[in-house]
C-alpha positions as CSV (number, residue, x, y, z in Angstrom):
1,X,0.0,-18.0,-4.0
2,X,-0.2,-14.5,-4.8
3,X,-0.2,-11.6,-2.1
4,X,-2.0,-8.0,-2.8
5,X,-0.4,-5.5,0.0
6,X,-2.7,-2.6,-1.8
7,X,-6.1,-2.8,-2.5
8,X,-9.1,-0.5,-2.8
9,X,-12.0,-3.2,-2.3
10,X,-14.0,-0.8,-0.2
11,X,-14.7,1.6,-3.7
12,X,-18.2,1.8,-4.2
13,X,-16.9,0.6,-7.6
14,X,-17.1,-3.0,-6.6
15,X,-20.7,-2.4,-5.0
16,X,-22.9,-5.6,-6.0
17,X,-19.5,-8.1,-6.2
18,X,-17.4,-7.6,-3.6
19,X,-18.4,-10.9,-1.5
20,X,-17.7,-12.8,-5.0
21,X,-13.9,-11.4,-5.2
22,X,-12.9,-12.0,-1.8
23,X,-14.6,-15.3,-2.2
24,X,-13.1,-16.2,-5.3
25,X,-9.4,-15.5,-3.8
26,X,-8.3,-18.8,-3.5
27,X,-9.6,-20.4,-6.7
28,X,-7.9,-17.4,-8.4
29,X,-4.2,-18.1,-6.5
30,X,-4.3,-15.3,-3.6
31,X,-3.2,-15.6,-0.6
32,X,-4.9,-12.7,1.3
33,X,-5.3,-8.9,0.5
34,X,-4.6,-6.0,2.4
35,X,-7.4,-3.5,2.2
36,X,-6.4,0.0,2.6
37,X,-8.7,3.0,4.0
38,X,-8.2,6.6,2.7
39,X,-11.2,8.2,4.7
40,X,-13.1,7.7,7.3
41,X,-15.9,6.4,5.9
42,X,-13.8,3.8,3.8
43,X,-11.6,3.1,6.7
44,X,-14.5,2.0,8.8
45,X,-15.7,0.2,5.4
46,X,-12.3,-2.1,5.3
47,X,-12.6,-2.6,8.8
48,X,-16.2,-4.0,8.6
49,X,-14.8,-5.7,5.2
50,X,-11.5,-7.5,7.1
51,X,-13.8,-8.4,10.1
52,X,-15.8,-10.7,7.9
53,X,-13.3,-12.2,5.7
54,X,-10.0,-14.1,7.0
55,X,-8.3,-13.6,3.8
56,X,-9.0,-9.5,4.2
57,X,-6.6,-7.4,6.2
58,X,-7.5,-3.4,6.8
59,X,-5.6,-0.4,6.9
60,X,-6.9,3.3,7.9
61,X,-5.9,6.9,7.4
62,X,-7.1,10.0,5.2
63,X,-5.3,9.7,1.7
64,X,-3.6,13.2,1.2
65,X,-6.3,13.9,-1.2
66,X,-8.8,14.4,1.3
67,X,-6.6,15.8,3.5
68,X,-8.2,19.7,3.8
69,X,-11.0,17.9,5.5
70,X,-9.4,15.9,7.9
71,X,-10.3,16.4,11.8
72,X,-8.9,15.4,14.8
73,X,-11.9,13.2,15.3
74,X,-10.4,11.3,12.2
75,X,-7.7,10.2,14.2
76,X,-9.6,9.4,17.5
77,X,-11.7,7.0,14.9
78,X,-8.4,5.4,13.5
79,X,-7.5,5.1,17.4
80,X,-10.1,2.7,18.1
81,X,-10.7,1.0,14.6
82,X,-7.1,-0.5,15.2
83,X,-8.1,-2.2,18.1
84,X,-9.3,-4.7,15.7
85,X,-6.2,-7.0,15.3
86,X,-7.0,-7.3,11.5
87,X,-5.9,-3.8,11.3
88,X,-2.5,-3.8,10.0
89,X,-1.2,-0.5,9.3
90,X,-1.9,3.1,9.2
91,X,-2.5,4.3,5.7
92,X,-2.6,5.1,3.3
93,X,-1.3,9.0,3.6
94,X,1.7,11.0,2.4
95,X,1.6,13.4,-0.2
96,X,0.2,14.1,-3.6
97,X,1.5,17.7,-5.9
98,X,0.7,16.0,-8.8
99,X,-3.8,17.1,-8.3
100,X,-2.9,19.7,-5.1
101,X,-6.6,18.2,-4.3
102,X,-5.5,19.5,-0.5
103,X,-3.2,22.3,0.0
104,X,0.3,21.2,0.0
105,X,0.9,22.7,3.8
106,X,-2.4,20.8,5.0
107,X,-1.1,17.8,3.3
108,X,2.3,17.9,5.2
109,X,0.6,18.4,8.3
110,X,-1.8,15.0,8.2
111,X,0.8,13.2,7.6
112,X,3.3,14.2,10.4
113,X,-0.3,13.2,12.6
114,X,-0.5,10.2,10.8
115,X,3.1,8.9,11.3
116,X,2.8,9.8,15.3
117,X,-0.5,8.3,15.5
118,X,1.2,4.9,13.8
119,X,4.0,5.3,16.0
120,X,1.8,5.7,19.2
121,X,-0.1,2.7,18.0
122,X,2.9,0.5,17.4
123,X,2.1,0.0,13.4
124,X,4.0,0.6,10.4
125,X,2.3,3.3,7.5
126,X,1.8,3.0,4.1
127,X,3.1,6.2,2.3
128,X,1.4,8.1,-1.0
129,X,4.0,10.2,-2.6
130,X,3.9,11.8,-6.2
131,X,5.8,14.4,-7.3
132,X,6.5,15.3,-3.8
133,X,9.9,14.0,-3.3
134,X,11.9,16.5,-1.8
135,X,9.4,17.2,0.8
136,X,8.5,13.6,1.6
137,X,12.1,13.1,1.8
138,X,12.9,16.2,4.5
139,X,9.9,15.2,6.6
140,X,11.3,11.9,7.1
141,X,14.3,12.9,8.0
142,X,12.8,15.4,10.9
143,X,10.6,12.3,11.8
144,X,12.8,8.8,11.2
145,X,11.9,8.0,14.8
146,X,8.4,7.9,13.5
147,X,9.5,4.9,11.5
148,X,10.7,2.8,14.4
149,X,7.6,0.0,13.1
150,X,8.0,0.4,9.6
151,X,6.8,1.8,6.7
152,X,6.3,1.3,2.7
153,X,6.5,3.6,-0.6
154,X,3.2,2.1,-1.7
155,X,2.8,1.7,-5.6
156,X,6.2,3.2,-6.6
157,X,6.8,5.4,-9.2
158,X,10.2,7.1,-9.0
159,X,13.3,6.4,-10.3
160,X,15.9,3.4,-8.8
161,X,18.3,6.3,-7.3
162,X,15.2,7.4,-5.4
163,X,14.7,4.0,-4.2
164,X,17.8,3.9,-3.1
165,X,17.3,6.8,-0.8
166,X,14.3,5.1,1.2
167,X,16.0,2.0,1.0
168,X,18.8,3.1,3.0
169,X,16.0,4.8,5.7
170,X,14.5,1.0,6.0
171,X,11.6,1.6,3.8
172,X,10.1,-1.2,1.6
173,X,9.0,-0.3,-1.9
174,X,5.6,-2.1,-3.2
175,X,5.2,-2.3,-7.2
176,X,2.3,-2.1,-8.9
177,X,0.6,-2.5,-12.2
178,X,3.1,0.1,-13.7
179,X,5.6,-2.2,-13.7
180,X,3.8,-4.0,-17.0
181,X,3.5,-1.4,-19.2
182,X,5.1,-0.8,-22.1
183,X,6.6,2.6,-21.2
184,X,8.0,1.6,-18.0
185,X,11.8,1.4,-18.6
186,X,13.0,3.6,-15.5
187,X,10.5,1.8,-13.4
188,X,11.8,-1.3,-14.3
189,X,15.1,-0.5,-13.0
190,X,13.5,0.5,-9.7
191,X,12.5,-2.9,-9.8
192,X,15.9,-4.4,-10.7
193,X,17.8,-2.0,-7.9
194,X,15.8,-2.8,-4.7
195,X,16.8,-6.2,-3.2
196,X,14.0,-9.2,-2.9
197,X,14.1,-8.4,0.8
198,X,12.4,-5.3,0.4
199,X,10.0,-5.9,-2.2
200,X,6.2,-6.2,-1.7
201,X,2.9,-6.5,-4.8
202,X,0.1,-4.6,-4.8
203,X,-2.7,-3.4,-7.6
204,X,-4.1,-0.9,-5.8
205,X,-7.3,-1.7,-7.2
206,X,-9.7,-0.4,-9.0
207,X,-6.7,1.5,-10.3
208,X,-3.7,0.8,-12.4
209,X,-4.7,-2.2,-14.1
210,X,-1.7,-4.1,-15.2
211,X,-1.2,-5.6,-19.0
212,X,-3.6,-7.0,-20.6
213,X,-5.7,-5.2,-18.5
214,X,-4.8,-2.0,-18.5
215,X,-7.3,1.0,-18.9
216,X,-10.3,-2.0,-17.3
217,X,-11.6,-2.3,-13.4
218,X,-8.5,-3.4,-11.8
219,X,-8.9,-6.7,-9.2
220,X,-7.0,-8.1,-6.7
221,X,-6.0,-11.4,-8.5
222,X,-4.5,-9.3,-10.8
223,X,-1.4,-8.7,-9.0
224,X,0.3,-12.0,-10.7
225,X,0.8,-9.9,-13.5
226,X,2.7,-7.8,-11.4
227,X,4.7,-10.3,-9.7
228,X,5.5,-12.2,-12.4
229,X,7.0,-9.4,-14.1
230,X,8.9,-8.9,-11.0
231,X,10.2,-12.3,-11.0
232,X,11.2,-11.7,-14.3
233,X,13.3,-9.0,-13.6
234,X,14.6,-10.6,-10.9
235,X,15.3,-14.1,-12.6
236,X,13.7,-16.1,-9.9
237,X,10.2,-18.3,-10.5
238,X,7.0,-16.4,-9.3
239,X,6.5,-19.3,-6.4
240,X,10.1,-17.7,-5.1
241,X,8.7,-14.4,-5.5
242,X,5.6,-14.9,-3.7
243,X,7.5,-16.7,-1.1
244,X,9.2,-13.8,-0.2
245,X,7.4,-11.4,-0.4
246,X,5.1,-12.9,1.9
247,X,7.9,-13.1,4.3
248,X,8.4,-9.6,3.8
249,X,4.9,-8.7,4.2
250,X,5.0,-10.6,8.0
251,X,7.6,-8.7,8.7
252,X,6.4,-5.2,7.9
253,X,3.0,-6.0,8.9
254,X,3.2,-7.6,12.4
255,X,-0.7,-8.7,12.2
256,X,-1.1,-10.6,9.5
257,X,-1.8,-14.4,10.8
258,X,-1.3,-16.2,7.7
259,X,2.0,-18.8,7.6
């Protein structure tokens, strides 16, 4: 069965059908989903969402987007919505020059409180990053004890040498719909240069939609597209695949309860 690391089921896009999605996991070949916040209000959204499915997993944090408006009652929130066990991560949050939606300088500092406030919590984070590289790269460096539980390049974009570079600081890299299109040549050698131990699927739904989907509503049972392509690349079957990347997905993500 399938496993989706990054989804985005709390976007009012799914309004009227998100009890038939999660519902329909199964029958569709997925394992469970990890929901990930990127405000408060969708944070607290996820959490509600994981509470009341067993299949659903939550993450929360202020994507770097909205970062000019985060507060520090943000992070007292985040504080006490991981109390619930089905919260698995911090994130997602990291940095974004591609829009400069949020000052680059306000972005950098939300997500130095973000890593302490995972560290402090014991939880690994899920990182954004476009076109942000260097930066990304030097706070990481200044902060790698930060990392001591983990974290992930969520929906990777960059190059394989740049894999290589958060490989070797214990990062996993998570692939998304990207990794189908037709364009995708240097993303596909990502894929080919960072080892099966390392690798997790996502969609990060309602975006990205992978082929023959692309430019449509993306869904969680989607991600087969992307892991199949993945085991492709990787000349192993899709049940391999999925077999380790749920192994990798218990390992990063210490709460999740499914075997």
């Amino acid at each position: 069965m399938y496993i989706d690391t990054h989804a985005h089921l709390n976007d009012p896009r799914y309004e009227g059908e998100r009890d038939a999605i999660v519902s329909s996991f199964k029958e569709n070949g997925l394992k469970f989903v990890i929901n990930v916040g990127y405000d408060a209000k969708s944070s607290l959204k996820g959490v509600e969402l994981a509470s009341k499915w067993e299949d659903v997993y939550a993450t929360v944090a202020v994507h770097p987007h909205d970062a000019k408006d985060f507060t520090d009652e943000d992070l007292k929130r985040f504080e006490e919505y991981s109390k619930n066990p089905k919260v698995v991560a911090i994130g997602e949050t990291g940095l974004d020059y591609h829009y400069d939606f949020s000052p680059r300088e306000t972005q950098k500092k939300v997500f130095i409180h973000h890593l302490e406030l995972a560290h402090s919590l014991g939880l690994p984070i899920i990182i954004h990053l476009r076109e942000a590289f260097d930066d990304m790269l030097k706070i990481l460096k200044e902060h790698r004890a930060l990392l001591e539980y983990g974290a992930v390049l969520h929906c990777y974009s960059g190059s394989a040498e740049m894999a290589k570079v958060y490989l070797d600081m214990g990062l996993y890299i998570s692939f998304a719909g990207p990794v189908t299109f037709r364009n995708a040549r240097g993303l596909l050698d990502a894929v080919r240069a960072v080892p099966l131990g390392r690798i997790l699927t996502e969609t990060d739904c309602p975006y990205l939609a992978p082929e023959p989907h692309r430019g449509q509503l993306n869904y969680p049972h989607y991600v087969r597209y992307v892991a199949d392509k993945i085991a492709e690349l990787k000349g192993i079957t899709p049940g391999e695949l999925n077999a380790q990347v749920l192994k990798n997905a218990r390992a990063l993500f210490k709460r999740i309860r499914h075997e």
